[in-house]
Every structure is written in structure tokens, then in C-alpha cells.
C-alpha positions in Angstrom: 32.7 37.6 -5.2 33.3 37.7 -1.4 34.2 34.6 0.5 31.5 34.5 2.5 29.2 34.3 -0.4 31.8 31.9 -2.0 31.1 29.3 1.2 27.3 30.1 0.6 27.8 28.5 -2.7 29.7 25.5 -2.0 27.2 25.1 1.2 24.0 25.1 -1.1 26.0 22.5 -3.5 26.4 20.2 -0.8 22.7 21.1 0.7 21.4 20.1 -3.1 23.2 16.8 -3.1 22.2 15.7 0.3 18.8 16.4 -0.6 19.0 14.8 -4.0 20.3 11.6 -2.3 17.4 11.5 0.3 15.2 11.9 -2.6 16.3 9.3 -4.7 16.1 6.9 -1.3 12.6 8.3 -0.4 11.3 7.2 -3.9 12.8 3.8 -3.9 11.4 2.7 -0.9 8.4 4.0 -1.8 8.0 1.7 -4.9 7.9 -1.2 -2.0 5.2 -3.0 -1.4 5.9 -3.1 2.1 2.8 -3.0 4.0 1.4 -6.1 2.1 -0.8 -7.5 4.7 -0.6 -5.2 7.2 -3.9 -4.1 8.9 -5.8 -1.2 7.5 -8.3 0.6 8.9 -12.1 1.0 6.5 -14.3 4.0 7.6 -17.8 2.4 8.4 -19.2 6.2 7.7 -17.6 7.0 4.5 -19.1 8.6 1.3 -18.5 5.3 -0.2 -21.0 2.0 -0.2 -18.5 0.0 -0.9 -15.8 1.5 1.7 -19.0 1.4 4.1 -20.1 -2.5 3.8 -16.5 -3.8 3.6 -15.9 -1.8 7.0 -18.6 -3.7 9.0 -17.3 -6.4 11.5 -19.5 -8.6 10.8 -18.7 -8.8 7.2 -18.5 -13.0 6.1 -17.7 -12.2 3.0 -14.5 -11.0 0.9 -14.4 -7.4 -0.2 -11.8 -5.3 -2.0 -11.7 -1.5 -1.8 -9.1 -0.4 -4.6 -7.2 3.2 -4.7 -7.0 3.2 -0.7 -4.5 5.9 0.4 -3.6 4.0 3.7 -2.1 1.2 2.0 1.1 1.4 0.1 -0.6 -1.2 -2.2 -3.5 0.6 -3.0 -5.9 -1.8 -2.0 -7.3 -2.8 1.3 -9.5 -6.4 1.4 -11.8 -8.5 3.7 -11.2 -12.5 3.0 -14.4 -14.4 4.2 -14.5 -12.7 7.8 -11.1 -11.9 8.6 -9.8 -8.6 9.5 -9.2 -6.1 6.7 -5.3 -6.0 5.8 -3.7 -4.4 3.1 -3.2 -6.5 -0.1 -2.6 -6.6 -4.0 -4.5 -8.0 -7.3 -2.2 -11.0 -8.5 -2.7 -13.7 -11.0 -1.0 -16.4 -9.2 1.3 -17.1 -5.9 4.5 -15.9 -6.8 2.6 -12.4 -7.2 2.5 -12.5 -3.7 5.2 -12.0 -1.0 6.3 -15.5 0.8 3.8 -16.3 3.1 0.8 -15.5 0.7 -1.4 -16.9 -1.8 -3.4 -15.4 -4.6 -7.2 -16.5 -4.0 -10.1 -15.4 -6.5 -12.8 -13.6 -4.0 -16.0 -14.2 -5.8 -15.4 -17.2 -7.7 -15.7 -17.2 -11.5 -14.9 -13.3 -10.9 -11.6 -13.1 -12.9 -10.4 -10.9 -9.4 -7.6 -12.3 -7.5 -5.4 -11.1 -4.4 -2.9 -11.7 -2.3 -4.2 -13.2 0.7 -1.5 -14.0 3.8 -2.0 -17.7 4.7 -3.3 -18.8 8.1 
């Protein structure tokens, strides 16, 4: 084996353990729920009713749209008015991250979320 291709070698071993390293980082602060109520942004003209009427502005009420791509937590909400923020099912407060409380949206519905306090 030549010593060029020798250094070709050694440089792909180090290439494949940088990479395996930024990997390993990428997926654990993927597994964050970071974005926990940050804004998220419904389209008023998707395929989906309930993406559609959550959406409005002049929504009063609280809505949920679950498996929503924009938000690390999967689900992005609508508590009596507000504006829609990103947010998570939870069973009670310490579900939440400080700051938050878990509030049942239709009462007597059995579905909870984290909801930031005002």
C-alpha cells in the first residue's frame, strides 16, 4: 500500500469519528423538548378541518393539532384565544417545563397540555 493511500485511510478514520460524534450530539438534542411553547405557525388553508379551524384568529376556544412537523413536541395548541404555541399532552404540572401548567382543554375530556402561564 502506498503512503498516500495510507493517509487516505487514517483521514477517513478520523472523518468517520468526527461525523459519528456530531451524530450522536444531533440526536441528543433532538430528544429535547426545546421549543415547548414557542409560537407555531397553523395553515388556515390546509387539507385538514381540524388544522383549518384551529388556524383562525378568532378562535375562543382551545384546540390541539397532534403530529405537527413544526414543533419539536409534536403538537401545536390554541388555549381559549391565545396565540397557537407549541406544547405537549401531560397528566399534571411537573410534565411541564417551569413556567407551565397542565390544563384539561374541553373539560371532562381526559386531554391535558402543557399550557405556559400568563
Amino acid at each position: 500500500m502506498s503512503q498516500g493511500d495510507e493517509r487516505m485511510k487514517q483521514r477517513a478514520k478520523r472523518m468517520s469519528g468526527v461525523f459519528t460524534v456530531a451524530l450522536a450530539l444531533t440526536w441528543g438534542a433532538g430528544c429535547t423538548e426545546t421549543d415547548l411553547y414557542a409560537p407555531c405557525d397553523l395553515d388556515p388553508n390546509s387539507a385538514s378541518q381540524q388544522t383549518r379551524v384551529c388556524a383562525q384568529d378568532d378562535t375562543e376556544y382551545s384546540c390541539v393539532v397532534s403530529n405537527y412537523l413544526q414543533c419539536e413536541t409534536r403538537s401545536c395548541a390554541r388555549f381559549e384565544g391565545s396565540a397557537t404555541f407549541c406544547t405537549l399532552p401531560c397528566v399534571n404540572d411537573s410534565d411541564c417545563a417551569p413556567g407551565g401548567s397542565c390544563i384539561e382543554f374541553v373539560i371532562q375530556s381526559g386531554q391535558s397540555y402543557c399550557v405556559e402561564d400568563q
